[in-house]
C-alpha positions as MATLAB code, in Angstrom:
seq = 'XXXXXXXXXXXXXXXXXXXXXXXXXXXXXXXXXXXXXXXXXXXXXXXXXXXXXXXXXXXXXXXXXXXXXXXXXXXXXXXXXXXXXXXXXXXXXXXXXXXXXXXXXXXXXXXXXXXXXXXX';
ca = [
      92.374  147.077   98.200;
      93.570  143.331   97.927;
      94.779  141.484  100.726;
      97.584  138.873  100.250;
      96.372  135.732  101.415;
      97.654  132.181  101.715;
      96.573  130.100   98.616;
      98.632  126.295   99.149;
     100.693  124.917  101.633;
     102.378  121.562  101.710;
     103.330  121.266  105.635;
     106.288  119.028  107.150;
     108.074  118.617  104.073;
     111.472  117.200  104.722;
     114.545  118.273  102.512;
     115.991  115.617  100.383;
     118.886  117.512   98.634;
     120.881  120.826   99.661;
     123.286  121.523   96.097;
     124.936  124.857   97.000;
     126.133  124.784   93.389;
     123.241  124.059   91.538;
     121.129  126.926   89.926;
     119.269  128.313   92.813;
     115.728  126.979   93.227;
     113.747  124.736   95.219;
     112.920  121.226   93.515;
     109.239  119.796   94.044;
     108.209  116.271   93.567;
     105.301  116.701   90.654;
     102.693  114.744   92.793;
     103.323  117.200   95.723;
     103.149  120.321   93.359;
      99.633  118.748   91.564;
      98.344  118.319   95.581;
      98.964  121.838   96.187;
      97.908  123.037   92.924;
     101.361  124.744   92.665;
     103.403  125.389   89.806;
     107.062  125.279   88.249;
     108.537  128.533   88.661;
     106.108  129.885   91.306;
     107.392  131.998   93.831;
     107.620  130.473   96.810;
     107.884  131.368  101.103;
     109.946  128.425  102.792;
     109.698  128.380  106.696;
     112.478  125.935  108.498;
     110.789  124.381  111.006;
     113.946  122.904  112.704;
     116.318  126.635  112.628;
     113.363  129.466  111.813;
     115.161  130.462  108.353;
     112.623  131.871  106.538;
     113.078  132.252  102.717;
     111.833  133.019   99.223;
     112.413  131.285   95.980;
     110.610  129.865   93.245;
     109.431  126.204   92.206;
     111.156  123.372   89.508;
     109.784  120.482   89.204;
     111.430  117.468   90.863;
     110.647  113.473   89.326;
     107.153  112.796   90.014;
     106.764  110.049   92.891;
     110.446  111.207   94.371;
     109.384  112.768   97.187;
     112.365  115.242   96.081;
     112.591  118.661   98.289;
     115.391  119.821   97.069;
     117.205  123.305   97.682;
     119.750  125.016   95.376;
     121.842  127.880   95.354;
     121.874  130.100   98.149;
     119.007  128.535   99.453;
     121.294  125.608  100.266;
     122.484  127.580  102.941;
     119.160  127.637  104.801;
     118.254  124.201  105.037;
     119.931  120.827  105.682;
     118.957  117.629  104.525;
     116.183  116.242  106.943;
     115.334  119.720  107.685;
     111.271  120.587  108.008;
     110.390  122.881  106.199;
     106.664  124.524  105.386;
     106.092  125.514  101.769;
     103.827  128.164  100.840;
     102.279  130.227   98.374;
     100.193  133.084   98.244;
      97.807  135.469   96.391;
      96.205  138.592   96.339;
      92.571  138.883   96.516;
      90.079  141.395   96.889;
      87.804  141.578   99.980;
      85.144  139.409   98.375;
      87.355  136.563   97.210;
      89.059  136.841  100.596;
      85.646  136.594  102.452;
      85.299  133.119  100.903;
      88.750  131.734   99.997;
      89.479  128.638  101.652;
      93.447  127.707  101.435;
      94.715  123.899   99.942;
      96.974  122.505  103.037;
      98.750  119.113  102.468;
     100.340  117.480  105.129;
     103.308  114.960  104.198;
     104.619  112.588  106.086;
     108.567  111.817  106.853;
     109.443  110.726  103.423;
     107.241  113.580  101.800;
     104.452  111.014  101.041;
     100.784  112.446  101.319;
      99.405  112.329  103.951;
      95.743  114.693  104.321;
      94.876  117.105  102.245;
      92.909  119.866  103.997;
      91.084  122.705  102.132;
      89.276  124.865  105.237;
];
Protein backbone atom coordinates (compact mmCIF):
# COMPACT_ATOMS: atom_id res chain seq x y z
CA UNK A 1 0.00 0.00 0.00
CA UNK A 2 1.44 3.61 -0.68
CA UNK A 3 0.40 6.48 1.16
CA UNK A 4 0.18 9.91 -0.59
CA UNK A 5 2.28 12.18 1.18
CA UNK A 6 3.29 15.82 0.94
CA UNK A 7 6.62 16.16 -1.05
CA UNK A 8 7.14 20.46 -1.49
CA UNK A 9 5.39 23.30 -0.38
CA UNK A 10 6.11 26.92 -1.04
CA UNK A 11 3.86 28.69 1.82
CA UNK A 12 2.43 32.43 1.68
CA UNK A 13 2.82 32.86 -1.86
CA UNK A 14 1.00 35.91 -3.01
CA UNK A 15 -0.72 36.01 -6.54
CA UNK A 16 0.76 38.35 -8.99
CA UNK A 17 -1.52 37.80 -12.07
CA UNK A 18 -5.24 36.37 -12.39
CA UNK A 19 -5.68 36.07 -16.71
CA UNK A 20 -9.13 34.42 -16.96
CA UNK A 21 -8.28 34.13 -20.66
CA UNK A 22 -5.05 32.76 -20.69
CA UNK A 23 -4.51 28.91 -21.10
CA UNK A 24 -5.32 27.60 -17.73
CA UNK A 25 -2.32 27.00 -15.48
CA UNK A 26 -0.58 28.37 -12.64
CA UNK A 27 2.76 30.37 -13.50
CA UNK A 28 5.87 29.82 -11.06
CA UNK A 29 8.80 32.06 -10.77
CA UNK A 30 11.86 29.46 -11.76
CA UNK A 31 13.81 30.31 -8.49
CA UNK A 32 10.65 29.39 -6.43
CA UNK A 33 10.06 26.12 -8.50
CA UNK A 34 14.18 25.15 -8.12
CA UNK A 35 13.50 25.91 -4.01
CA UNK A 36 10.79 23.50 -3.98
CA UNK A 37 12.30 21.12 -6.27
CA UNK A 38 9.07 21.40 -8.37
CA UNK A 39 8.59 21.15 -11.90
CA UNK A 40 6.84 22.68 -15.12
CA UNK A 41 3.79 20.87 -15.69
CA UNK A 42 3.49 19.23 -12.23
CA UNK A 43 0.27 18.82 -10.85
CA UNK A 44 -0.36 20.98 -8.36
CA UNK A 45 -2.99 21.52 -4.88
CA UNK A 46 -3.48 25.43 -4.38
CA UNK A 47 -5.05 26.37 -0.92
CA UNK A 48 -6.37 30.27 -0.72
CA UNK A 49 -5.46 31.35 2.37
CA UNK A 50 -7.55 34.61 2.24
CA UNK A 51 -11.27 32.74 0.77
CA UNK A 52 -10.49 28.70 1.48
CA UNK A 53 -10.73 27.88 -2.45
CA UNK A 54 -8.98 24.95 -2.74
CA UNK A 55 -7.79 23.86 -6.25
CA UNK A 56 -5.79 21.67 -8.62
CA UNK A 57 -3.74 22.52 -11.60
CA UNK A 58 -0.46 22.05 -12.93
CA UNK A 59 2.91 24.17 -13.03
CA UNK A 60 4.56 26.65 -16.10
CA UNK A 61 7.28 28.25 -15.51
CA UNK A 62 7.13 31.99 -14.81
CA UNK A 63 10.64 34.46 -15.53
CA UNK A 64 13.11 33.43 -13.09
CA UNK A 65 13.65 36.25 -10.31
CA UNK A 66 9.79 37.56 -11.02
CA UNK A 67 8.36 36.49 -8.14
CA UNK A 68 5.40 35.68 -10.75
CA UNK A 69 2.30 33.58 -9.14
CA UNK A 70 0.27 33.72 -11.69
CA UNK A 71 -3.24 31.95 -12.28
CA UNK A 72 -4.93 31.22 -15.65
CA UNK A 73 -7.99 29.93 -16.89
CA UNK A 74 -10.54 28.87 -14.63
CA UNK A 75 -8.26 29.05 -11.95
CA UNK A 76 -8.53 32.82 -12.31
CA UNK A 77 -11.68 32.52 -10.74
CA UNK A 78 -10.26 31.28 -7.43
CA UNK A 79 -7.79 33.70 -6.60
CA UNK A 80 -7.30 37.49 -6.76
CA UNK A 81 -4.29 39.31 -7.09
CA UNK A 82 -2.68 39.68 -3.52
CA UNK A 83 -4.42 36.60 -2.61
CA UNK A 84 -2.27 33.91 -0.26
CA UNK A 85 -2.16 31.10 -1.45
CA UNK A 86 -0.17 27.65 -0.28
CA UNK A 87 1.28 25.59 -3.11
CA UNK A 88 1.74 22.02 -2.84
CA UNK A 89 2.74 18.89 -4.23
CA UNK A 90 2.60 15.45 -3.39
CA UNK A 91 3.71 11.79 -3.84
CA UNK A 92 3.05 8.41 -3.19
CA UNK A 93 5.30 6.37 -1.16
CA UNK A 94 5.41 3.15 0.34
CA UNK A 95 5.47 2.66 4.15
CA UNK A 96 9.26 2.66 4.27
CA UNK A 97 9.89 5.81 2.26
CA UNK A 98 7.04 7.35 4.24
CA UNK A 99 8.69 6.31 7.61
CA UNK A 100 11.60 8.57 6.64
CA UNK A 101 10.43 11.22 4.13
CA UNK A 102 10.96 14.56 5.31
CA UNK A 103 8.86 17.28 3.10
CA UNK A 104 10.84 20.65 1.34
CA UNK A 105 8.69 23.76 2.86
CA UNK A 106 9.66 27.29 1.61
CA UNK A 107 8.30 30.15 3.13
CA UNK A 108 8.12 33.47 0.90
CA UNK A 109 7.73 36.58 1.94
CA UNK A 110 5.11 39.42 0.57
CA UNK A 111 6.68 39.85 -2.76
CA UNK A 112 7.29 35.96 -3.13
CA UNK A 113 11.01 36.45 -2.20
CA UNK A 114 12.59 33.49 -0.12
CA UNK A 115 12.41 33.58 2.85
CA UNK A 116 13.41 29.88 4.96
CA UNK A 117 13.57 26.91 3.53
CA UNK A 118 12.55 24.12 5.92
CA UNK A 119 13.02 20.37 5.15
CA UNK A 120 11.63 18.51 8.64
Amino acid sequence: MNRYMLRAKLHRATVTEADLHYEGSCGIDENLMDAADMREFEKIELYNINNGERFSTYIIKAPRGSGAISLNGAAARKAHVGDLLIICTYAPMTEDEARDHKPKVVLLDERNGIKEIRKF
